[in-house]
N, CA and C of each residue as an Amber inpcrd file, in Angstrom:
protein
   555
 -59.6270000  -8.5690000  22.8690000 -59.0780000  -7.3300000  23.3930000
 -57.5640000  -7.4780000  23.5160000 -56.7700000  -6.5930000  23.4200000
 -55.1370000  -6.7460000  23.1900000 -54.8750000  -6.1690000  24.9230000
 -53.8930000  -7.0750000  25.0770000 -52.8380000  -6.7170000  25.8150000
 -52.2070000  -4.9320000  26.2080000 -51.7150000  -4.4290000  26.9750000
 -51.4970000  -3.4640000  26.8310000 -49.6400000  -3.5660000  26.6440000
 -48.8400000  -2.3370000  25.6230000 -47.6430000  -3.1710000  25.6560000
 -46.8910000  -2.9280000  26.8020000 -46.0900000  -3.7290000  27.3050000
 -45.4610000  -4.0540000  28.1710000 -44.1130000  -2.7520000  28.7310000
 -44.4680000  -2.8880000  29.9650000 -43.1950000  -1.7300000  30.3440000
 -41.9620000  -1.8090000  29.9790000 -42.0470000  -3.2270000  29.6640000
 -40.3260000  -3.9280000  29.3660000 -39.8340000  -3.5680000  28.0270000
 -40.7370000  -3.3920000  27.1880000 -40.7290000  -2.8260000  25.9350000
 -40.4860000  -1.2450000  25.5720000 -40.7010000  -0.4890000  26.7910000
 -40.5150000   0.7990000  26.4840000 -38.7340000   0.9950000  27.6220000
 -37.9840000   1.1280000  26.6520000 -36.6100000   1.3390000  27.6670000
 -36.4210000   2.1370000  28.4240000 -36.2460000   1.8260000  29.7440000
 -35.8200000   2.5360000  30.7280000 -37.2270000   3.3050000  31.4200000
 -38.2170000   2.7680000  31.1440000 -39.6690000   3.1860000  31.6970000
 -39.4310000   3.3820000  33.0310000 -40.2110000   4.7540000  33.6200000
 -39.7870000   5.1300000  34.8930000 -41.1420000   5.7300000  34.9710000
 -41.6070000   5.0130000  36.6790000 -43.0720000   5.7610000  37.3190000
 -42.1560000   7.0860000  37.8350000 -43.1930000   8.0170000  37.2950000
 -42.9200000   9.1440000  38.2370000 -43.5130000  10.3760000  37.6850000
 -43.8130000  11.5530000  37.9920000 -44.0640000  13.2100000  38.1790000
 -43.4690000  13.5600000  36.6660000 -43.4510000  13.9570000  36.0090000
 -42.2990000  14.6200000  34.5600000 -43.4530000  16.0210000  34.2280000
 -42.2430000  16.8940000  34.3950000 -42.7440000  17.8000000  33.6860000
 -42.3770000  18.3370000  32.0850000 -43.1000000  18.7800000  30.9720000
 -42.3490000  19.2120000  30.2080000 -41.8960000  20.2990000  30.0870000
 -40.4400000  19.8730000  29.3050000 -39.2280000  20.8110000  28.9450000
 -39.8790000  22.0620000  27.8060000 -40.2700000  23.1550000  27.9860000
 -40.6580000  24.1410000  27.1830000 -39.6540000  24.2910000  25.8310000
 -38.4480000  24.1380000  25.9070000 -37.3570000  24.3190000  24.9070000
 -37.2860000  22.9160000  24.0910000 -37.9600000  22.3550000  24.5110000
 -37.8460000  20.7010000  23.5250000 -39.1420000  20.1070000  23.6370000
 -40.1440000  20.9050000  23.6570000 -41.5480000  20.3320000  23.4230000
 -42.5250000  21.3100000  22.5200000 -43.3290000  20.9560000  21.9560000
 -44.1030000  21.2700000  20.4870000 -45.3300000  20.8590000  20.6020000
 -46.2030000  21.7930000  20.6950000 -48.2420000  21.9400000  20.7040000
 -48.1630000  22.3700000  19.0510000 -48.2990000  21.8000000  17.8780000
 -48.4420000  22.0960000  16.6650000 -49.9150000  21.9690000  15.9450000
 -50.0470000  22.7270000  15.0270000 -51.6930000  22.2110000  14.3190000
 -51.5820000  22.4710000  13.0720000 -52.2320000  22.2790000  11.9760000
 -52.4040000  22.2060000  10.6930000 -54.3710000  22.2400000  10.8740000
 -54.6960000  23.3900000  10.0060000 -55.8870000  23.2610000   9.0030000
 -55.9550000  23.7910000   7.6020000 -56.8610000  23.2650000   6.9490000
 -56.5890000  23.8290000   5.4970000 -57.3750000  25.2030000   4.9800000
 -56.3490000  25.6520000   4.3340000 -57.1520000  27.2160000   4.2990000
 -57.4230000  27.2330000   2.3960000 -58.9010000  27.7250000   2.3980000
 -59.0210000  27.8310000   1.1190000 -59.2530000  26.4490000   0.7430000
 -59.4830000  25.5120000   0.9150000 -59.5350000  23.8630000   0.0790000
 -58.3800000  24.2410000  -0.7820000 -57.1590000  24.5820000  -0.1640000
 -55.7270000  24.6950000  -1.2600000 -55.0160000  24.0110000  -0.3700000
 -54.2570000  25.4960000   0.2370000 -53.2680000  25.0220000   0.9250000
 -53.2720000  24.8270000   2.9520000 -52.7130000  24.7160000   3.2470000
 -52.4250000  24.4550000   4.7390000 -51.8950000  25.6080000   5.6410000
 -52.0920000  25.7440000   6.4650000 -51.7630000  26.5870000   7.4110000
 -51.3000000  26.0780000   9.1460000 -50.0590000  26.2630000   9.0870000
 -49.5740000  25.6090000  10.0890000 -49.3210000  26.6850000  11.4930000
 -49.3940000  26.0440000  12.3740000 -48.9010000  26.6660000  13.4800000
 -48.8250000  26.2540000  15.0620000 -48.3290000  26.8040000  15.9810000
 -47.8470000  26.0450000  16.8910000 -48.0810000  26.9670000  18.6470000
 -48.3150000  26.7560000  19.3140000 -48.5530000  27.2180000  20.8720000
 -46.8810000  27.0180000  21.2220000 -46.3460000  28.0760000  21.9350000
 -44.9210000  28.1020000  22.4180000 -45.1670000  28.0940000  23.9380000
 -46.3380000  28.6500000  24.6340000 -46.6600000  28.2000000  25.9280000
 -47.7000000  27.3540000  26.0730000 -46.8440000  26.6440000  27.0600000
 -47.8300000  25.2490000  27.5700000 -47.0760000  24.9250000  29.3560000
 -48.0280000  24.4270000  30.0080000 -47.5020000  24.0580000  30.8150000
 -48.2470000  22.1820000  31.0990000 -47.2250000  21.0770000  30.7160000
 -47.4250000  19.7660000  30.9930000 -46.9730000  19.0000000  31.7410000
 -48.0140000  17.9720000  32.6800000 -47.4020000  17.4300000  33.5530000
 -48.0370000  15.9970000  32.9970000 -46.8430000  15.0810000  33.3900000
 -47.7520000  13.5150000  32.6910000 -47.2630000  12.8100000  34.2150000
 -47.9930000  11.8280000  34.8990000 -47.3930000  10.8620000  35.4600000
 -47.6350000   9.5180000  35.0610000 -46.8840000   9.0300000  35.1800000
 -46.3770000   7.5340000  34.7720000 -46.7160000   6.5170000  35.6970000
 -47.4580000   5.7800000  35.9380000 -47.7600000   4.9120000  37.0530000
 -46.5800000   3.6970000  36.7420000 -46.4190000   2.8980000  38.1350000
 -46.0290000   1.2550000  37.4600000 -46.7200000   0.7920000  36.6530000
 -47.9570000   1.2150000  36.6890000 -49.1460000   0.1970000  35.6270000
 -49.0840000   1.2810000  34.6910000 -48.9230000   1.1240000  33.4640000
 -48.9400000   2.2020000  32.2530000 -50.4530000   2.9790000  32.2880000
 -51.1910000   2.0270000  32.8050000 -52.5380000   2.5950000  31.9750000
 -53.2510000   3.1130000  33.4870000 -52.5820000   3.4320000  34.3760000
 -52.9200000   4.1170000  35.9920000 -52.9000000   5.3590000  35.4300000
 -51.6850000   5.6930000  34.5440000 -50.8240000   7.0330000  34.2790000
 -52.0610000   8.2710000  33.7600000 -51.5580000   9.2150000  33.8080000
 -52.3280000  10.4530000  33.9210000 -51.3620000  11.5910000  32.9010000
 -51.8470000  12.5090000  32.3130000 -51.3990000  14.1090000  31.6340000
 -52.7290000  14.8790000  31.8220000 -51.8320000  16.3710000  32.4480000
 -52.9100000  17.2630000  32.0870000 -51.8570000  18.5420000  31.6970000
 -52.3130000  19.3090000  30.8370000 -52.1450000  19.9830000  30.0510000
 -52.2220000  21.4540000  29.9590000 -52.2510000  23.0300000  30.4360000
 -52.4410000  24.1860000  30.1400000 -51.7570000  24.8640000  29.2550000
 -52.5320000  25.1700000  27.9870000 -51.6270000  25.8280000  26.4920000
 -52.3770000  27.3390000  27.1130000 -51.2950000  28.7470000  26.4980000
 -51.5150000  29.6590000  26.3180000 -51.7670000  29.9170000  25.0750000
 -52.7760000  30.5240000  24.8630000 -53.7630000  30.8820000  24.0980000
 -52.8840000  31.9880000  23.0060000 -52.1270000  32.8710000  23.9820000
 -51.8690000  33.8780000  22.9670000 -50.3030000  33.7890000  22.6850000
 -49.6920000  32.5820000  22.5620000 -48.5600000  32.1230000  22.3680000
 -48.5900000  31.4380000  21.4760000 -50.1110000  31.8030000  20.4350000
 -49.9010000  31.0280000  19.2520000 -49.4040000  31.9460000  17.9440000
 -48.6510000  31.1150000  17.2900000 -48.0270000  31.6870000  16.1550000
 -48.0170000  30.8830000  14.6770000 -48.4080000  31.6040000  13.6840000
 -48.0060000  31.0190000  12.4950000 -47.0400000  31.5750000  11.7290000
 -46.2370000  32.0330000  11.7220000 -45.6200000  33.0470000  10.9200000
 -46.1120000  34.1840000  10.3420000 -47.0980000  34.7520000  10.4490000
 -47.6840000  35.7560000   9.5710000 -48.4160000  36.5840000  11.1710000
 -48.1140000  38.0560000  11.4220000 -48.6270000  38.6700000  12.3150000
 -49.7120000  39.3340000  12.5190000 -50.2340000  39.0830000  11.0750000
 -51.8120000  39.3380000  10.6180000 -52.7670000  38.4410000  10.9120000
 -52.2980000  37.0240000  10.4680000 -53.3810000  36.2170000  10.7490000
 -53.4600000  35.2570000  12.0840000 -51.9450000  35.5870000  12.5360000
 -51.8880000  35.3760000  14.2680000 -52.8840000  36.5690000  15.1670000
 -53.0470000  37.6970000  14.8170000 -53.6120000  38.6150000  15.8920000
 -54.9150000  38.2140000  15.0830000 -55.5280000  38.1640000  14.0980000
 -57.1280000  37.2660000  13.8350000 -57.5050000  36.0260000  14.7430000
 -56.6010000  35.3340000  15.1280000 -56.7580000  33.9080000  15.3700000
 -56.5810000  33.9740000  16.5650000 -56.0570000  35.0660000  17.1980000
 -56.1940000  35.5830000  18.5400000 -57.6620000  36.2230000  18.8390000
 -58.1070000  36.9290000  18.2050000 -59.5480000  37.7420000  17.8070000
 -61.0230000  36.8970000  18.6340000 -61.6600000  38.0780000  18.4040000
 -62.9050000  37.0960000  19.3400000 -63.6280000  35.8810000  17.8190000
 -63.1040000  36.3160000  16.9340000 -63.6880000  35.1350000  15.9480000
 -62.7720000  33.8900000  16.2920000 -61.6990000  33.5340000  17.1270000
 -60.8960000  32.2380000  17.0330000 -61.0110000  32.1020000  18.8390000
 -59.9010000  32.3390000  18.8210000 -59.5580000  32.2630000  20.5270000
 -60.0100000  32.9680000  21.7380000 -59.9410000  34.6300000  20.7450000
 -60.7330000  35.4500000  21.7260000 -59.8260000  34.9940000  23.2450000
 -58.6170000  35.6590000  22.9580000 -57.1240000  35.5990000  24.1960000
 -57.5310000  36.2620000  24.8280000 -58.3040000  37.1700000  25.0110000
 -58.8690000  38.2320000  26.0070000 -59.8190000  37.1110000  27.2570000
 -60.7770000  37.0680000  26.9240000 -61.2080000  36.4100000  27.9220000
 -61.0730000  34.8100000  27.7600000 -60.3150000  34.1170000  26.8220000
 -59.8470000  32.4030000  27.5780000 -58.2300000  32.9160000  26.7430000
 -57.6200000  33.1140000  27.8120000 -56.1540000  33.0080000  27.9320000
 -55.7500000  31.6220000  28.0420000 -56.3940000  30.5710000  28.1390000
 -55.7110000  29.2660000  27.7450000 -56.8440000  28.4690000  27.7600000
 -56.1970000  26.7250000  27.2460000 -56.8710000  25.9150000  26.6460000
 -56.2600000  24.4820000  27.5150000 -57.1220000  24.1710000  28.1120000
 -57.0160000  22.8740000  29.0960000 -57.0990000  21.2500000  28.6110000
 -56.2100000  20.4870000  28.6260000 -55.9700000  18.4850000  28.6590000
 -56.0650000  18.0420000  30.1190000 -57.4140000  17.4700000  30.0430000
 -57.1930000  16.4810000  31.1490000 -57.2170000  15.0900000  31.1440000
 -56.7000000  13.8170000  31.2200000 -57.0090000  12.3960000  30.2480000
 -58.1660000  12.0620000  31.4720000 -58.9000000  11.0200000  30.8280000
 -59.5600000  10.5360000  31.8230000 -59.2390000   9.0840000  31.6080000
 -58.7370000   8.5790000  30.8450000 -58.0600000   6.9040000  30.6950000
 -56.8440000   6.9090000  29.7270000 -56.3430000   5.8620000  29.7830000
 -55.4540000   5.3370000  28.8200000 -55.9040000   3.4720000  28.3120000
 -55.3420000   3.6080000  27.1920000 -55.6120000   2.1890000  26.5960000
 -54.8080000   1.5940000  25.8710000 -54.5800000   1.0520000  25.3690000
 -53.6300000   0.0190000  24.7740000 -54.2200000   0.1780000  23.5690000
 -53.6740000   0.0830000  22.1280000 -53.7290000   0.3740000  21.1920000
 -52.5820000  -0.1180000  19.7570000 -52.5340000  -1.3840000  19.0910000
 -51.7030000  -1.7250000  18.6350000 -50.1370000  -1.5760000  19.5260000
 -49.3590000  -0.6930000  18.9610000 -47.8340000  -1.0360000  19.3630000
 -47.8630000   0.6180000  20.1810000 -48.8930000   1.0150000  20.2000000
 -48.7880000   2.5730000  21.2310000 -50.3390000   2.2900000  22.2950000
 -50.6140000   3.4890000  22.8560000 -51.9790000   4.0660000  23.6270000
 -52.7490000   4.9100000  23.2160000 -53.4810000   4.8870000  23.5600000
 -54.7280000   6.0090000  23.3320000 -54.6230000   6.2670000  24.4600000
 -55.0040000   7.5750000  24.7380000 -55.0650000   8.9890000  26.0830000
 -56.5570000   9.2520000  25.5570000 -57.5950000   9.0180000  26.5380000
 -58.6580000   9.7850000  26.5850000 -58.7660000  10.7740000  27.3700000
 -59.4710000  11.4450000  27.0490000 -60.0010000  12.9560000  27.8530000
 -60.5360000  14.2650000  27.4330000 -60.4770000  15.1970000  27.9230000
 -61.1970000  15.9440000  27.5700000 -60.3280000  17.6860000  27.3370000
 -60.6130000  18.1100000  26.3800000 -60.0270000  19.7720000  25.8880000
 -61.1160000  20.3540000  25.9990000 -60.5700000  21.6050000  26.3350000
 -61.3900000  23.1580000  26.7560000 -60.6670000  23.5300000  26.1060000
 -61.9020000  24.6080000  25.4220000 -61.1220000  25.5380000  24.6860000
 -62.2920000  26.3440000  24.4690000 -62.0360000  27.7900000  24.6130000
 -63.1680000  28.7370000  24.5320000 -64.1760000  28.1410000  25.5130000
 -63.9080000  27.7420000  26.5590000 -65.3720000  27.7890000  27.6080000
 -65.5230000  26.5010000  27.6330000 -65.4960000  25.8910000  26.1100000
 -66.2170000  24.5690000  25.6850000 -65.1650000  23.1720000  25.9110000
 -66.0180000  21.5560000  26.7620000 -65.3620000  20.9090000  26.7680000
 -65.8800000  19.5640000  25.6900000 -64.5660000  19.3440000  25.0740000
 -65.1140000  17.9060000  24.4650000 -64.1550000  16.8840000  24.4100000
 -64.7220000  15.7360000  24.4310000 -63.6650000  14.1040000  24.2430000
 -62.9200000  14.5990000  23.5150000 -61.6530000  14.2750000  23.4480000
 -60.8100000  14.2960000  22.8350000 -59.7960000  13.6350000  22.5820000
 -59.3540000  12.2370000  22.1630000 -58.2990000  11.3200000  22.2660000
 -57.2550000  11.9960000  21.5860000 -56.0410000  10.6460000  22.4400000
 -54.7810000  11.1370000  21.6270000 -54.0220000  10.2340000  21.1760000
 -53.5730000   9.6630000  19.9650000 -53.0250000   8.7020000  19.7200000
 -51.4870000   8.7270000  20.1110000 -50.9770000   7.8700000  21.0680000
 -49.9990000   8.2950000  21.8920000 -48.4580000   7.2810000  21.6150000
 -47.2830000   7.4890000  21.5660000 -46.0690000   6.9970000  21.1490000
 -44.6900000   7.4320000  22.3230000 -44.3020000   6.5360000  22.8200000
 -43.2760000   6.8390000  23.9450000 -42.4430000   6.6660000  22.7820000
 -41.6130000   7.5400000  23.1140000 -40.5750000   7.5890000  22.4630000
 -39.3260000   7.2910000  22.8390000 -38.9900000   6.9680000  24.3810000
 -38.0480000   6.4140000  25.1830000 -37.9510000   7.3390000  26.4710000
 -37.0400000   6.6880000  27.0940000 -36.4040000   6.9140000  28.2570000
 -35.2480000   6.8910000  28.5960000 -34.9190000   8.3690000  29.2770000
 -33.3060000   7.8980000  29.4280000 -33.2280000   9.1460000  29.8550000
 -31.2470000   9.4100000  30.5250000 -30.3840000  10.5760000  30.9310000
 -30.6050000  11.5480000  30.4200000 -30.3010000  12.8690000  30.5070000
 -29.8670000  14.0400000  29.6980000 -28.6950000  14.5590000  30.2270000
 -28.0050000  15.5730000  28.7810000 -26.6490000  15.4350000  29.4940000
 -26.3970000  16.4590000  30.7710000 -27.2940000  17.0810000  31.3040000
 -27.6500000  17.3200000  32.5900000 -27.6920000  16.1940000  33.4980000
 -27.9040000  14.8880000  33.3350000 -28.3950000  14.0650000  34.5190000
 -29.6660000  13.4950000  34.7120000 -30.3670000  14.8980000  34.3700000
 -31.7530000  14.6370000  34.6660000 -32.1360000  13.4060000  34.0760000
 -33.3510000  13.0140000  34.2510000 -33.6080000  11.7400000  33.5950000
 -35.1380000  12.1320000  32.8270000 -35.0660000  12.1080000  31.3660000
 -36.0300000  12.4540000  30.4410000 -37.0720000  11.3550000  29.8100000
 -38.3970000  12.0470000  29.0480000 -38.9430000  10.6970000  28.8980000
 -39.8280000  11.5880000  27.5470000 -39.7550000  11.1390000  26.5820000
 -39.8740000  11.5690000  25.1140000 -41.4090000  11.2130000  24.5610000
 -42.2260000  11.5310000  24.1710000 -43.4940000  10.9890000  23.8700000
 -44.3160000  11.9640000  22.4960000 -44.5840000  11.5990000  21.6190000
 -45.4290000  12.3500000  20.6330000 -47.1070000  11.7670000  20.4030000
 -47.6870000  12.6870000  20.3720000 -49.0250000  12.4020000  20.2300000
 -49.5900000  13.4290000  18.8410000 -50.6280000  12.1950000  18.7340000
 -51.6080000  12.7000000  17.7160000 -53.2480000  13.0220000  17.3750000
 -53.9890000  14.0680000  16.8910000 -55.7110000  13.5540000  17.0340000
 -55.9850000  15.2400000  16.0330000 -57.3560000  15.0540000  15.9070000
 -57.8270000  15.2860000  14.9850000 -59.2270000  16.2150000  15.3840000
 -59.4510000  17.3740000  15.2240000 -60.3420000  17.6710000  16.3900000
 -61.5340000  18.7980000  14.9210000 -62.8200000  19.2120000  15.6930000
 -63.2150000  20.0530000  14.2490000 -63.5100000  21.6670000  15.1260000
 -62.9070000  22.2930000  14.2780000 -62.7890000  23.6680000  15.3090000
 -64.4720000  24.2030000  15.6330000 -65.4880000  23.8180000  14.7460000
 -66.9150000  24.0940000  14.7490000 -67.0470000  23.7840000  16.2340000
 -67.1160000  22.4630000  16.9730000 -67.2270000  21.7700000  18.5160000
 -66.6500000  22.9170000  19.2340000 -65.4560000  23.7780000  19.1370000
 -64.9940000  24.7070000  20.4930000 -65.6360000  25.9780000  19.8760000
 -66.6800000  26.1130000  18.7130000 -66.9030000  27.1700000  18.6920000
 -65.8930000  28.7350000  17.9410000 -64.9090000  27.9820000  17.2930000
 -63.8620000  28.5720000  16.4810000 -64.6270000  28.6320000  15.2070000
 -65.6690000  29.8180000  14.9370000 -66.2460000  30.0890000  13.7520000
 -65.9960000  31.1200000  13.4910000 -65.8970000  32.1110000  12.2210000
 -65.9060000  33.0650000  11.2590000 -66.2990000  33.3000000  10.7350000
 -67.5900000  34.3770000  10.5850000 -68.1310000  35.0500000   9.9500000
 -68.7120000  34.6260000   8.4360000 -68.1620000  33.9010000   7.6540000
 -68.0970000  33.6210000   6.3060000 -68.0630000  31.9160000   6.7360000
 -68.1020000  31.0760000   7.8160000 -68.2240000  30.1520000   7.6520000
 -69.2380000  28.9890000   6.5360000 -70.1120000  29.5440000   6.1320000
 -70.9730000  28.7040000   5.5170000 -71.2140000  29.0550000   4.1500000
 -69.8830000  29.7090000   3.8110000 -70.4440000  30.6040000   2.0690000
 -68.5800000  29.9740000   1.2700000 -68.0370000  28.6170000   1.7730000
 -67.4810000  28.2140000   1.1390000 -65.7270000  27.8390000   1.5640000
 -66.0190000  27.8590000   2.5840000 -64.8660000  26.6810000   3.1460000
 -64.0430000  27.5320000   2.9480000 -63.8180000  28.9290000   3.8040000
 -62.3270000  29.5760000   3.8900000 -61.2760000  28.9500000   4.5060000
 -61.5290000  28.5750000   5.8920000 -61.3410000  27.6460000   6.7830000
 -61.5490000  26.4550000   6.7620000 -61.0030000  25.0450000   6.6680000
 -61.6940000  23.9130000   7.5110000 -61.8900000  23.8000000   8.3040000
 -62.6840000  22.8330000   8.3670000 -63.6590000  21.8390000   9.8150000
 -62.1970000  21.2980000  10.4800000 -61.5740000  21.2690000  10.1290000
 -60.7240000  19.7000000  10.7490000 -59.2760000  20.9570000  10.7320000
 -58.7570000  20.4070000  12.2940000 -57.5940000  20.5790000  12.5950000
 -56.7300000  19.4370000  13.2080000 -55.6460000  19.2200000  12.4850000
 -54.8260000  18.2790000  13.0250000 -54.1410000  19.0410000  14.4330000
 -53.6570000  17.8090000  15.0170000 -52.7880000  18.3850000  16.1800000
 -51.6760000  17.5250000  16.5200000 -50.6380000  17.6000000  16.7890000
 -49.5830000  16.4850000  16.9530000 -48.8720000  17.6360000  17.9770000
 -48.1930000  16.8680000  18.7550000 -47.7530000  16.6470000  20.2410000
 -45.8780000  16.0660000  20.0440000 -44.9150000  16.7850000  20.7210000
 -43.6690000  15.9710000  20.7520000 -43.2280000  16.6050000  22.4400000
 -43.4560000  15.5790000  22.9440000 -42.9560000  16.4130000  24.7450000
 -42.3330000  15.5680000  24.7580000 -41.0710000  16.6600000  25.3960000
 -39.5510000  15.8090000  26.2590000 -40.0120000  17.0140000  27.3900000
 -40.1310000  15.2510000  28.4340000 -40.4700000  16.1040000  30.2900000
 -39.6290000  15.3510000  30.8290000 -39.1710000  16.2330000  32.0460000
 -38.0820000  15.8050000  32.8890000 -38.6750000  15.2220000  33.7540000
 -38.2420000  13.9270000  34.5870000 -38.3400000  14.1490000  35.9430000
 -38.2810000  14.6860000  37.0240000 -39.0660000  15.1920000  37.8510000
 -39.1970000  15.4750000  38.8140000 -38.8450000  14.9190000  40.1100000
 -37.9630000  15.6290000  41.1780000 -37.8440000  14.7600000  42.2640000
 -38.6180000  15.3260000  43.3450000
């Protein structure tokens, strides 16, 4: 079993409260549309809180994305994906992270826990990367982190009509994570 890496290794590691910065943080996803091409897009509301223990792996994130703050560029297939065939923003206006562990994992962590989404909860890891620590030119004191995982929209119940007559949609949505959260005093 490995070691977990060391606080000394992540610069300027600080226990504490951080919330994230909405203007410098990114809820993004990718699935493939058509077995062609990709379809990208991203949640602009979220509200994240991570704390940081002295012990790395004490530490905690939980997570509330707004549902109807998702966008792909196209205002057609954003108000679908809003629709009761995807998100259905009407009745789940958002989508919940809660970790229930952390682990050590080569030269990063794994974040376990669990996503809601549409009603429905499932495991959900996150392959996790500090990205540092340090000032902003505010003062504040910031703490940078990107995450990654892989989830299949079938599990929250994100189906469409035509699901089984030839892969309009994929199974598989990527998700990657870039939060810069401030400290909190």
């Amino acid at each position: 079993m490995s070691s977990a890496p060391a606080t000394g290794t992540i610069p300027g590691y600080t226990a504490g409260t951080w919330k994230a910065d909405p203007a410098h943080s990114e809820v993004a996803f990718t699935v493939r549309q058509l077995m062609v091409s990709k379809v990208c897009g991203r949640f602009t509301g979220s509200d994240v809180t991570i704390v940081t223990s002295e012990d790395p792996l004490a530490s905690s994130v939980t997570a509330t994305i707004d549902t109807a703050s998702l966008g792909t560029g196209n205002e057609r297939r954003d108000g679908h994906l809003r629709s009761t065939d995807y998100f259905d923003v009407g009745k789940y206006p958002t989508m919940g992270y809660r970790s229930t562990g952390i682990r050590p994992s080569g030269d990063g962590w794994v974040i376990d826990g669990e996503l809601t989404c549409r009603g429905v909860t499932r495991k959900v890891s996150l392959a996790v990367a500090s990205n540092g620590f340090g000032p902003a030119e505010s003062g504040a004191r910031r703490a940078r982190f990107s995450a990654t995982t892989r989830i299949s929209r079938r599990d929250f119940g994100l189906r469409i009509p035509m699901d089984g007559i030839g892969g309009v949609v994929g199974d598989e949505v990527s998700i990657t994570l870039a939060v810069e959260a401030v400290l909190q005093k």
